[in-house]
C-alpha positions in Angstrom: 29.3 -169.2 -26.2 27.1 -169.9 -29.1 24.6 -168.0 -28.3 26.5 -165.6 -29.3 27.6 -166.5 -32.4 23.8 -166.8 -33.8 23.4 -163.4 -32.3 26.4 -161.9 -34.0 26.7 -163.7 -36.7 27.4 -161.0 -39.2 30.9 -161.3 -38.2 31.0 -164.8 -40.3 29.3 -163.2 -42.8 30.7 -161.4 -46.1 27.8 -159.1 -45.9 28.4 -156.9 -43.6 24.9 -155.1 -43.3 23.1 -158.8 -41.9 22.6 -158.7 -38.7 21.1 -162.4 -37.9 20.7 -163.6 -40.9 16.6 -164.7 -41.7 15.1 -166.9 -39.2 12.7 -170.2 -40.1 9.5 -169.1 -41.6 6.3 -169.8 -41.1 5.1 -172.2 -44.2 2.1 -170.2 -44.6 3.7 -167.1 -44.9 3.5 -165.2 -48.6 7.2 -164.5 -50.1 8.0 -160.6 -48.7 10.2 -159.1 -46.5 7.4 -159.3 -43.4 7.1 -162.6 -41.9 6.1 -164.5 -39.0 9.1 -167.3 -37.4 8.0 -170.7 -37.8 6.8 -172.2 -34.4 7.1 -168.9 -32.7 3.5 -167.3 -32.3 1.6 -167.8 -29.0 -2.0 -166.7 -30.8 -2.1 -164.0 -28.8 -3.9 -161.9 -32.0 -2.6 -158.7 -31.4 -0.4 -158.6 -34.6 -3.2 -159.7 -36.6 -5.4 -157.2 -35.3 -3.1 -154.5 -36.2 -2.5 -156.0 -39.5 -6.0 -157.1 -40.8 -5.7 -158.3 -44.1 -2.0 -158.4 -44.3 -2.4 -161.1 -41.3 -4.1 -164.3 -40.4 -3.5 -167.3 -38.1 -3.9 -170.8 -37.9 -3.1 -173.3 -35.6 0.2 -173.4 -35.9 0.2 -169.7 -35.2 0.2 -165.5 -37.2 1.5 -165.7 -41.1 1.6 -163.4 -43.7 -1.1 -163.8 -46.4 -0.2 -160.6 -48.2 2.7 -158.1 -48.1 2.1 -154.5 -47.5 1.7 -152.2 -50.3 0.7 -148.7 -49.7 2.5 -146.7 -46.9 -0.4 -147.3 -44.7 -0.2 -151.2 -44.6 3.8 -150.6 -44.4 2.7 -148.8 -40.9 -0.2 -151.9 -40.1 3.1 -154.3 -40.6 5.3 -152.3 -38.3 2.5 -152.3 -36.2 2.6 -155.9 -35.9 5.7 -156.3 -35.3 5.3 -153.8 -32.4 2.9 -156.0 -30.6 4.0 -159.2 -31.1 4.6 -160.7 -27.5 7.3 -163.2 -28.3 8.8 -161.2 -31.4 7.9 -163.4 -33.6 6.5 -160.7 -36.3 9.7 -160.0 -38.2 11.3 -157.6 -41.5 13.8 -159.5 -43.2 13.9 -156.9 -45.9 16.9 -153.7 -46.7 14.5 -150.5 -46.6 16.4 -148.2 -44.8 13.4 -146.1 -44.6 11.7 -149.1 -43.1 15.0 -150.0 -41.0 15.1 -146.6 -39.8 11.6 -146.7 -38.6 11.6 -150.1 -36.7 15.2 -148.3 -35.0 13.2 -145.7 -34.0 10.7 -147.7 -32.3 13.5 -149.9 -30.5 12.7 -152.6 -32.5 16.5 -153.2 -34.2 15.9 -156.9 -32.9 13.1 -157.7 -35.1 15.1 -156.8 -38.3 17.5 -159.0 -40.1 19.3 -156.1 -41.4 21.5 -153.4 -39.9 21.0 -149.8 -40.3 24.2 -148.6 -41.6 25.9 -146.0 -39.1 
């Protein structure tokens, strides 16, 4: 049963637009609302290939050494997060715009936040 209390826990929370609340970081990662989980990446490299420059690894896996900027390393991020094979690429941000696209891509379980109906 507590499985699924982490994964709702927005019902314990006064804010009602947080889905699972942010999970462990990476150490490495930069401050931003893209971010790896902490003990989560398998190496695999795909999300750093899609995010060159945003992305690098090290042996404790993928971390972000530089938030996106531009629209076009917003898409490299999303990218990321599309082929991460465990889902450890992650937005913890409240863009709906960004939301909206990670939705659209059937990736709701990779952001922190809800899209508001």
């Amino acid at each position: 049963m507590n499985i699924f209390k982490n994964l709702f826990r927005s019902s314990t929370n006064s804010n009602p637009k947080y889905l699972t609340g942010p999970r462990p970081r990476h150490e490495l990662n930069v401050q931003g609302d893209f971010y790896v989980e902490k003990d989560s990446c398998t190496l695999c490299g795909a999300p750093e290939v899609e995010a060159m420059g945003l992305m690098a690894h090290s042996a404790g896996g993928c971390y972000f050494i530089r938030q996106p900027e531009t629209e076009e390393e917003i898409e490299q991020a999303i990218n990321a997060i599309a082929v991460s094979c465990v889902s450890a690429v992650r937005y913890g941000g409240t863009d709906q715009k960004i939301i909206k696209r990670l939705y659209a891509l059937k990736l709701e379980s990779e952001c922190d936040y809800i899209m508001p109906i």
